[in-house]
C-alpha positions as a Markdown table, in Angstrom:
| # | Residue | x | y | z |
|---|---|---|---|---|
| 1 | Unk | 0.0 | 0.0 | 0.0 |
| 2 | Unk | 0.9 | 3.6 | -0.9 |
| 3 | Unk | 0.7 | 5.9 | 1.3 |
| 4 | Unk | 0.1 | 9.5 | -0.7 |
| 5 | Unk | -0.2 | 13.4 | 0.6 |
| 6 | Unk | -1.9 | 15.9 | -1.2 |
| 7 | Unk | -0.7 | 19.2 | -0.2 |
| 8 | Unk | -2.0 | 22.7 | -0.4 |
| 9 | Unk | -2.9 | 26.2 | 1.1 |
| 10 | Unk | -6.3 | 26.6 | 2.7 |
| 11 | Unk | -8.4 | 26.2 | -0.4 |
| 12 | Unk | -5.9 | 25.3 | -2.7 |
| 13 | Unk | -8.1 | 21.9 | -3.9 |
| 14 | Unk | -6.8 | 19.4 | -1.2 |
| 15 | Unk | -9.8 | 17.9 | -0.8 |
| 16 | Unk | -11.7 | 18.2 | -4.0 |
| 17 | Unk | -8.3 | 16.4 | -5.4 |
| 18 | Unk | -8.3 | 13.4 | -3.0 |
| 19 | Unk | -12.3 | 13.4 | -3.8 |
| 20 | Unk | -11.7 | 13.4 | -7.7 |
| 21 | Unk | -8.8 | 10.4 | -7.2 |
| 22 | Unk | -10.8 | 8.2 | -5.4 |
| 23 | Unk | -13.6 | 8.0 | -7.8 |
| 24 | Unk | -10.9 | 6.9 | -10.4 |
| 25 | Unk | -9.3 | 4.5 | -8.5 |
| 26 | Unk | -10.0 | 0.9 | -6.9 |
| 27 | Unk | -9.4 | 0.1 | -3.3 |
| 28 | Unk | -8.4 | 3.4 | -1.8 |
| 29 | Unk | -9.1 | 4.9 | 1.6 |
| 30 | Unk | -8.2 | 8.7 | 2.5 |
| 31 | Unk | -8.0 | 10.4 | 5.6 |
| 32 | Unk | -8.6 | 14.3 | 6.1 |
| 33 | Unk | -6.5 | 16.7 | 8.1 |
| 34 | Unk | -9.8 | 18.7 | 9.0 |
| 35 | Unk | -11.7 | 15.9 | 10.3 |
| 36 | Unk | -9.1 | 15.9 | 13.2 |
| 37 | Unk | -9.0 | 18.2 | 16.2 |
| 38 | Unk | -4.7 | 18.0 | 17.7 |
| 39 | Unk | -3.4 | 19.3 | 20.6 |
| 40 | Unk | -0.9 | 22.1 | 19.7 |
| 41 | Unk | -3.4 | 23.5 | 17.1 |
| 42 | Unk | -1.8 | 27.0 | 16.3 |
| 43 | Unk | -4.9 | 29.3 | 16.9 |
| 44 | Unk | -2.5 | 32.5 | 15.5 |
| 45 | Unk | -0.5 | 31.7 | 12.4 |
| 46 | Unk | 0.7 | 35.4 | 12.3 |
| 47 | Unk | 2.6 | 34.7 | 15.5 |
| 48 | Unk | 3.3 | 30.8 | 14.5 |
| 49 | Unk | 5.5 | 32.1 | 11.5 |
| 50 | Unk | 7.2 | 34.8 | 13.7 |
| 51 | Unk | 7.9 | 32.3 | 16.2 |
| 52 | Unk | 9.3 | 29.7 | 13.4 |
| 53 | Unk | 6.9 | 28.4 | 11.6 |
| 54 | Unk | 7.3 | 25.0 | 13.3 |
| 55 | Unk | 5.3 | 22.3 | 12.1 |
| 56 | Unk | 5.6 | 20.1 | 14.9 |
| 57 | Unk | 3.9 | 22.5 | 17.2 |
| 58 | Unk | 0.6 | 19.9 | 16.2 |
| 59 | Unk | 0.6 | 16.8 | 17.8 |
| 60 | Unk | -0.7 | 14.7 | 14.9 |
| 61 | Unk | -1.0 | 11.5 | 16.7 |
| 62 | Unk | -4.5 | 11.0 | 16.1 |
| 63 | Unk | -3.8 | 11.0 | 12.6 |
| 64 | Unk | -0.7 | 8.4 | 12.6 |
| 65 | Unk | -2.7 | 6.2 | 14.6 |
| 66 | Unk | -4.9 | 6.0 | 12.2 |
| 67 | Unk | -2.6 | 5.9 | 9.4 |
| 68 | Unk | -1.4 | 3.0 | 11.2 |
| 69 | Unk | -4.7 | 1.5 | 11.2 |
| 70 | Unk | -5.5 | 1.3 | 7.3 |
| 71 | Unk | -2.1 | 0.5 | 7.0 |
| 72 | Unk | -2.7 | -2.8 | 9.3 |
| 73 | Unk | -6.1 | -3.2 | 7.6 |
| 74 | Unk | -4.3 | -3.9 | 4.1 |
| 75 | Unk | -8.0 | -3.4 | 2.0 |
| 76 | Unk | -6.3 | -0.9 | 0.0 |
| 77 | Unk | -4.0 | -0.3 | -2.6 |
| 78 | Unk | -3.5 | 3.8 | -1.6 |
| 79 | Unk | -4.1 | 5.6 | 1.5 |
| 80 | Unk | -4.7 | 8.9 | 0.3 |
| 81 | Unk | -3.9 | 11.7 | 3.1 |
| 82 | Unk | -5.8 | 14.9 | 2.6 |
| 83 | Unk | -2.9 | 17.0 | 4.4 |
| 84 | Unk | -1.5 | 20.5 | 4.7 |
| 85 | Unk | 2.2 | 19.5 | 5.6 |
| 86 | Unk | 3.8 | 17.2 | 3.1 |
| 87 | Unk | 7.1 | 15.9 | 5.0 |
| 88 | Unk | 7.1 | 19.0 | 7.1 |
| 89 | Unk | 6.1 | 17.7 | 10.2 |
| 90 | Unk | 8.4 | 14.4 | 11.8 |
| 91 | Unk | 5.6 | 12.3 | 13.1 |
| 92 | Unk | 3.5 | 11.9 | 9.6 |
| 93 | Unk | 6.8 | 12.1 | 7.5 |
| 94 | Unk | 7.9 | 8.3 | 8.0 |
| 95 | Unk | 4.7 | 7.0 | 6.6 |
| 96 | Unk | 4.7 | 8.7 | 3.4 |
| 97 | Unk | 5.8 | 7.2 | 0.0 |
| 98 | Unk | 5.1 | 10.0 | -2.0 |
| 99 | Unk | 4.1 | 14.0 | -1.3 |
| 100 | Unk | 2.4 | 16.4 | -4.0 |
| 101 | Unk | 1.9 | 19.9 | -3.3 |
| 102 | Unk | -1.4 | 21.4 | -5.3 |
| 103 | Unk | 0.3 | 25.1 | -6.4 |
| 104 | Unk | -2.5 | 27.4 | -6.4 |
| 105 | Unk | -1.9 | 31.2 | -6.2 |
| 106 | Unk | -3.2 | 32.8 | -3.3 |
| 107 | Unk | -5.4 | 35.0 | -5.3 |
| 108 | Unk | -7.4 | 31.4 | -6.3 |
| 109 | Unk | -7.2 | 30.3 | -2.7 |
| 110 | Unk | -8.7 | 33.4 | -1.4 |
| 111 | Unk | -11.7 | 33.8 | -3.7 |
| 112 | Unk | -12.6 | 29.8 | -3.4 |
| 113 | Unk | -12.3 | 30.1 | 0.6 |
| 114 | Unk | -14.8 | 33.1 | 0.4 |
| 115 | Unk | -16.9 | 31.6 | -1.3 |
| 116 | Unk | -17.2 | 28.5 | 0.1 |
| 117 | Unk | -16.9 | 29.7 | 3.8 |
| 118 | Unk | -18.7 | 32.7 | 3.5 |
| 119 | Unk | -21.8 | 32.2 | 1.1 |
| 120 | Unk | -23.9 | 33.8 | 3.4 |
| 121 | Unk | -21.8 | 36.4 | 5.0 |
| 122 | Unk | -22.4 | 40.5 | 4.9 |
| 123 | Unk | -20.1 | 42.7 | 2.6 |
| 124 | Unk | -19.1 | 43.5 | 6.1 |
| 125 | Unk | -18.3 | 40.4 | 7.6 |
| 126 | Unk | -16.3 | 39.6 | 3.9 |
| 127 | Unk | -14.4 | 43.1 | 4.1 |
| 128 | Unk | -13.3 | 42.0 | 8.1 |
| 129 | Unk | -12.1 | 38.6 | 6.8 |
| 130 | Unk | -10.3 | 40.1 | 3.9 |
| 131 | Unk | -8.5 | 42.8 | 6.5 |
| 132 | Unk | -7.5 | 39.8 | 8.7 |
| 133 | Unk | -6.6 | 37.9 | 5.5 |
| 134 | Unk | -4.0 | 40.6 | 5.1 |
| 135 | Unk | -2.7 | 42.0 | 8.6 |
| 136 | Unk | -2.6 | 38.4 | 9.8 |
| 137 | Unk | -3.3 | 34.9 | 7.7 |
| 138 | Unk | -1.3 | 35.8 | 4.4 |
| 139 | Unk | 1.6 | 35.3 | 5.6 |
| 140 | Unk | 0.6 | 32.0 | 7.0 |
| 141 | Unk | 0.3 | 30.8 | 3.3 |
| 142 | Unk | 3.1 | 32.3 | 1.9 |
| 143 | Unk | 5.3 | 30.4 | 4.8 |
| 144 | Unk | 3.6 | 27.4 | 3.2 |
| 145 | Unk | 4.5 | 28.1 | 0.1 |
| 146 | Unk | 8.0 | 28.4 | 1.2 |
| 147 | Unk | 8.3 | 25.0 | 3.4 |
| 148 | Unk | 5.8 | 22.8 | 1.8 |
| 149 | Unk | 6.1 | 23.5 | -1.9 |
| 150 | Unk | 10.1 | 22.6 | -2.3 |
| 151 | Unk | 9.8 | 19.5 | 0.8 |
| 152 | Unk | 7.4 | 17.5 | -1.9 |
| 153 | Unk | 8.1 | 15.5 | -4.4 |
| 154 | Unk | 5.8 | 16.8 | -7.1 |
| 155 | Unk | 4.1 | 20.2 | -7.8 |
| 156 | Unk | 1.3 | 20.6 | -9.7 |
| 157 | Unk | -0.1 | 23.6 | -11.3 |
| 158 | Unk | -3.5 | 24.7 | -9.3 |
| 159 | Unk | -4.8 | 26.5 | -11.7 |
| 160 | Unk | -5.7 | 23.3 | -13.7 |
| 161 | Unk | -9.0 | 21.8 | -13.6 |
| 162 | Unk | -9.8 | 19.4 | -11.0 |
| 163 | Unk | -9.5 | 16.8 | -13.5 |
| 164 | Unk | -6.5 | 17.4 | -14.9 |
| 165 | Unk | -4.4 | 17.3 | -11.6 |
| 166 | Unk | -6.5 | 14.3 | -10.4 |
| 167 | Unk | -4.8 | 12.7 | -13.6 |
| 168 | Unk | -1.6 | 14.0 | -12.8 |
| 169 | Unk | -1.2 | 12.4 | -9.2 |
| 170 | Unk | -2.9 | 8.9 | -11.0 |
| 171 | Unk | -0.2 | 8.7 | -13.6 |
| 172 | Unk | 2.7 | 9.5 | -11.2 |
| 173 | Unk | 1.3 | 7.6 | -8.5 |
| 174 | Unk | 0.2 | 4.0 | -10.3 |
């Protein structure tokens, strides 16, 4: 069994990736970074990147245990991890076979958060997020972009179609 990351800024098609690959391939599992809660959660990333940027501030053992588990299991061909850090953080690195790192601009990432977080929102509520965006969380991403991006072992290009990078991890990955 594989074990695969899919990499990304908020919003940069994590999740819609790993969604798109499992309905082309047999006998896969995937786990999601957001369905977890971890001790260490960084609750200000402004600060976080001042203060390092250190990945291992999250204790991810929830999420290697049950890495473990499907591993053990052995009713899949590929694990698919839907997960922000690629081999940027020590305690997931060891069970991964192969890291991709989705490269959206931030631009893309920004507009697709908005509008799937904030659907509902005021122009108000959206003008707030966007002033935080850019005093505070911005620099979050670009830290990303900076650790993440060059740590994997394939980039690809987010400003292709859901499809078309879905393809790109299947060819590289089978």
């Amino acid at each position: 069994m594989k074990v695969i990351a899919i990499a990304a800024v908020t919003a940069g098609g994590k999740t819609t990736t790993v969604n798109a690959i499992k309905k082309q391939l047999s006998y896969v599992k995937s786990l999601h970074f957001d369905d977890y809660v971890f001790e260490g959660e960084v609750d200000n990333f402004y600060q976080w990147v001042l203060d390092g940027a250190d990945y291992n501030v999250w204790n991810l053992e929830p999420l290697a245990k049950d890495i473990l588990r499907v591993k053990n299991n052995g009713n899949c061909d590929y694990l698919i991890l839907d997960y922000p850090f690629a081999y940027c953080h020590e305690q997931i690195r060891k069970y991964i076979d192969v890291a991709f790192f989705i490269d959206t601009p931030l631009d893309i990432a920004l507009a697709r958060r908005i509008l799937r977080d904030m659907g509902n929102a005021s122009g108000k509520d959206i003008r707030k997020d966007l002033t935080r965006y850019l005093k505070y969380a911005r620099i979050a991403f670009v830290q990303m972009q900076k650790d993440i991006l060059p740590s994997s072992d394939y980039v690809i290009d987010g400003t292709m179609s859901t499809e078309y990078i879905a393809k790109e991890i299947i060819n590289i990955i089978i």
